[in-house]
N, C-alpha and C positions, 0 to 999 in steps of 0.2 A: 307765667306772669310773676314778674318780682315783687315776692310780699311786701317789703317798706315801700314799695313805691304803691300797691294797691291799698295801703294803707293810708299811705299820705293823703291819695285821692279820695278815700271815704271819707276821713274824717280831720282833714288838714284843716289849719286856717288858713286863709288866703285866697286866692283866686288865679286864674291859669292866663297865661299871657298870649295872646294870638298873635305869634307874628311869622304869619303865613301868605303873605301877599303874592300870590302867583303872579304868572306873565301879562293877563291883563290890568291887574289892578296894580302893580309897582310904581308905573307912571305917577300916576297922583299918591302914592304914598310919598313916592321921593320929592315930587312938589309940596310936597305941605310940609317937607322938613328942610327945604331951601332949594333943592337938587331940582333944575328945572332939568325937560328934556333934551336942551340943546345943550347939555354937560355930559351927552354919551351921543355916541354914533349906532351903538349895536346890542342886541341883546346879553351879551360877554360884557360887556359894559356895566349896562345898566343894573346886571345882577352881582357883579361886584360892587357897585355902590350901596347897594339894595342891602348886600350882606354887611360892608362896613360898617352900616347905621346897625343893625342885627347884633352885630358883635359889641358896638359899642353901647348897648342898651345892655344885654348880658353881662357885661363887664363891669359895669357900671355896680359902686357897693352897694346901691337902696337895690337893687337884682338880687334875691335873696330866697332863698326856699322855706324862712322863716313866714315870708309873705305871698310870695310867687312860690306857688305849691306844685305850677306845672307851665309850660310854654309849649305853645304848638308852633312845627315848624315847615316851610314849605320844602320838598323834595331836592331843591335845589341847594337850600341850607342845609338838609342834613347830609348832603353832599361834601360840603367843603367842612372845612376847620377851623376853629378858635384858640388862637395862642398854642396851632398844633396839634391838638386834639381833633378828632371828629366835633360835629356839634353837638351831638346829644348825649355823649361823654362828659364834655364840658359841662352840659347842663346840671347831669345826674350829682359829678363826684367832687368838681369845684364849686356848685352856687345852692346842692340840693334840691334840684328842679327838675319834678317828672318830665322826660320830653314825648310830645307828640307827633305825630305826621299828615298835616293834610294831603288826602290821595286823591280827592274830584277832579275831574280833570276840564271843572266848567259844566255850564247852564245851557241845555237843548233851548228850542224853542218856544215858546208857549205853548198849553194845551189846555183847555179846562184850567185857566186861571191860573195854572201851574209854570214852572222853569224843573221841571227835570234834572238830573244830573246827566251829562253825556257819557257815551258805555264807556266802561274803563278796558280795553281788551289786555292790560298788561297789570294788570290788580294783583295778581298772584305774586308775579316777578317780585314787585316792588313791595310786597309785603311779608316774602319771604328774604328779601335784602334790606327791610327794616327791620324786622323781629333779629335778625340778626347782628344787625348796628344799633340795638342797643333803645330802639323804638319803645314805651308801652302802648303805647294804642294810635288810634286816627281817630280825620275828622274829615266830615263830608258834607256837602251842603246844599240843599237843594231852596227852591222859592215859592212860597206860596202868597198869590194878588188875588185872591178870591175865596169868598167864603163857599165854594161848592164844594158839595161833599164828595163827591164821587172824584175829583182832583184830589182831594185831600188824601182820601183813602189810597189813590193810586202813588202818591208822593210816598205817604210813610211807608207801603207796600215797599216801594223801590230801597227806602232808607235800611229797613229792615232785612232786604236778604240779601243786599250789599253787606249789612252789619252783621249777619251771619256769614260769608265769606272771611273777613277778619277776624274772625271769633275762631274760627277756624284751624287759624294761623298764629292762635295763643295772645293775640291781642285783642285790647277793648275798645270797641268803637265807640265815637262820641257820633250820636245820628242828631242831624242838624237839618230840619225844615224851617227855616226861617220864615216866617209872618214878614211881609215888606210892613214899615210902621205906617206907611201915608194910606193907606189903603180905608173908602171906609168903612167897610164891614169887618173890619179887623177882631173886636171883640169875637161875635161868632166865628170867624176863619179859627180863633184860638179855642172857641168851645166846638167844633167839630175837630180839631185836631188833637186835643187835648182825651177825647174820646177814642180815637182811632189810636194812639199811642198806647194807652192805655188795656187798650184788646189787643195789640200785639204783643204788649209785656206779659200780658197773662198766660200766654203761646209758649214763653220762652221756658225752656227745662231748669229744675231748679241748681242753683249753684252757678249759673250764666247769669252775668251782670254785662248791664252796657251802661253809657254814658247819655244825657240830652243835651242839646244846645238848643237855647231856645229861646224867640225875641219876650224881651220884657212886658210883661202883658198889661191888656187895660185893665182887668181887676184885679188888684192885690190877692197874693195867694191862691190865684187860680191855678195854678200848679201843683198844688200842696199836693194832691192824691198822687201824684209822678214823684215826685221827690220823700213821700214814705214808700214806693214801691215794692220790694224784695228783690225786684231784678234791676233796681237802678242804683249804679255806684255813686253817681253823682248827678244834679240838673245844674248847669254854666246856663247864665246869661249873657246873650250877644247883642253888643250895645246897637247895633242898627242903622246909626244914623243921630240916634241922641248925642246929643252935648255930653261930657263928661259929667257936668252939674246933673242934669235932667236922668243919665243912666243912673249914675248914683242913689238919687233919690228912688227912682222905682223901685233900685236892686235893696234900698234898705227896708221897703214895705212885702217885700215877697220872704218869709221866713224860709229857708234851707237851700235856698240859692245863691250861688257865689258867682263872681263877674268872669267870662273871658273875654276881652276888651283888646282890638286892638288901636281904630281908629284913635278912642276916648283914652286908651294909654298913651300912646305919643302926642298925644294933642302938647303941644308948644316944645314941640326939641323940634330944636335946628342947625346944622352943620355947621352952621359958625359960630355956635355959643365954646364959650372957654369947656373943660371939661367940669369947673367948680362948678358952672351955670347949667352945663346940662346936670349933671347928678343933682343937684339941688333941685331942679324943672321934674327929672323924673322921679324922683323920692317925694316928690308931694303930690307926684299923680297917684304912685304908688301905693302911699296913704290912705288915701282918699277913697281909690277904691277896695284896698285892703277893708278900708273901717266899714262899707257901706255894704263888702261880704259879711262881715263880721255879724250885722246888726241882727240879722233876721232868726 
């Protein structure tokens, strides 16, 4: 583990950038920044566009690890290169920004309320080929639409000894159950799960740190007991589904939680704006949700 970057992540300002959109979700990420689908033919395509938006966000001078303390990246992106560099090189040594790797490889079926993560049989590979490009940690993400508890328990189960694989491998996982927001038992789905986290961290041997991601909750600082933990380096919130406005304001009423945003970071860049217009568009999202990590 690289000290100034475990550092940054404990007690940095700013908030981590998610721009991890796998092969299902690209489509609508590149529609909502002007790239419809009938502007690629193939998946070689569609991920070089995917990337140039990527790159041009990074590039971008409000990108900055004074603010963006960390970016998570999909496998694909850390793949290729930024003005020649790897991308997580670029991250680190040009903008000051820890980089991440989302490794899920997607959402099983329902069960008990739950979306599972589907097995990853090549985990290892890919994380012994990130720790060595330069990776610090992952992120993984599973789904919970119900407040049962015996789902719940079997969720964070799975988050956790995936997250001890990683661990494993000298890197820090960010374990990510996400609460769906429309759901309406959602308050309780966050007090049973909120519980179960909570007895797993106690589990963890001392000197092990992991990371949470975690949907913005209905009650203000319902979280607090996870984010003073001992075994938690940091608690990110995942904007969900919320507006930019609406993430923001939750994330300023939860004290020691800072945003990983991706939808609500890009919200208004679009391939056709000049470069003055986009850096100006993301420098005040930037902002925005920089100030609303900042408050708590």
């Amino acid at each position: 583990m690289d000290r100034k970057q475990a550092e940054q992540m404990r007690s940095g300002k700013g908030f981590i950038a998610a721009l991890d959109q796998s092969g299902g979700s690209t489509p609508k990420a590149l529609a909502l920044y002007g790239i419809p689908e009938s502007a690629y033919s193939d998946d070689a395509e569609m991920f070089a566009l995917v990337h140039a938006m990527r790159s041009r966000i990074v590039k971008s001078p409000a990108f900055r690890g004074d603010r963006v303390i960390g970016a998570i990246l999909f496998e694909n992106t850390m793949d290729r290169e930024i003005d020649g560099r790897p991308s997580a090189d670029f991250l680190w040594q040009e903008r000051g920004v820890v980089p991440f790797l989302k490794v899920d490889k997607g959402l099983a079926d329902t069960t008990d309320g739950m979306r599972l993560m589907k097995p990853m049989p090549g985990l290892d590979a890919l994380l012994e080929r990130a720790a060595k490009g330069g990776i610090f940690g992952t992120k993984m993400r599973s789904v919970i639409d119900a407040a049962d508890t015996r789902g719940i328990a079997a969720n964070v189960a799975q988050q956790f000894e995936v997250g001890q694989q990683i661990l494993d491998h000298g890197l820090v996982p960010i374990i990510e159950p996400e609460v769906t927001i429309s759901i309406p038992d959602k308050a309780e789905a966050e007090a049973i799960l909120r519980d179960e986290i909570a007895a797993r961290l106690d589990k963890l041997p001392e000197g092990v740190e992991v990371m949470l991601k975690l949907t913005l909750p209905e009650v203000a600082n319902h979280y607090r007991p996870l984010v003073d933990h001992p075994r938690v380096m940091r608690v990110v919130a995942l904007s969900g589904g919320y507006s930019r406005h609406e993430a923001n304001q939750r994330l300023a009423q939860n004290g020691g939680i800072i945003a990983s945003f991706s939808r609500a970071l890009t919200e208004g860049l679009s391939a056709d704006q000049s470069e003055a217009e986009f850096d100006r568009v993301l420098s005040e999202a930037i902002d925005s949700i920089y100030t609303a990590s900042c408050a708590g």
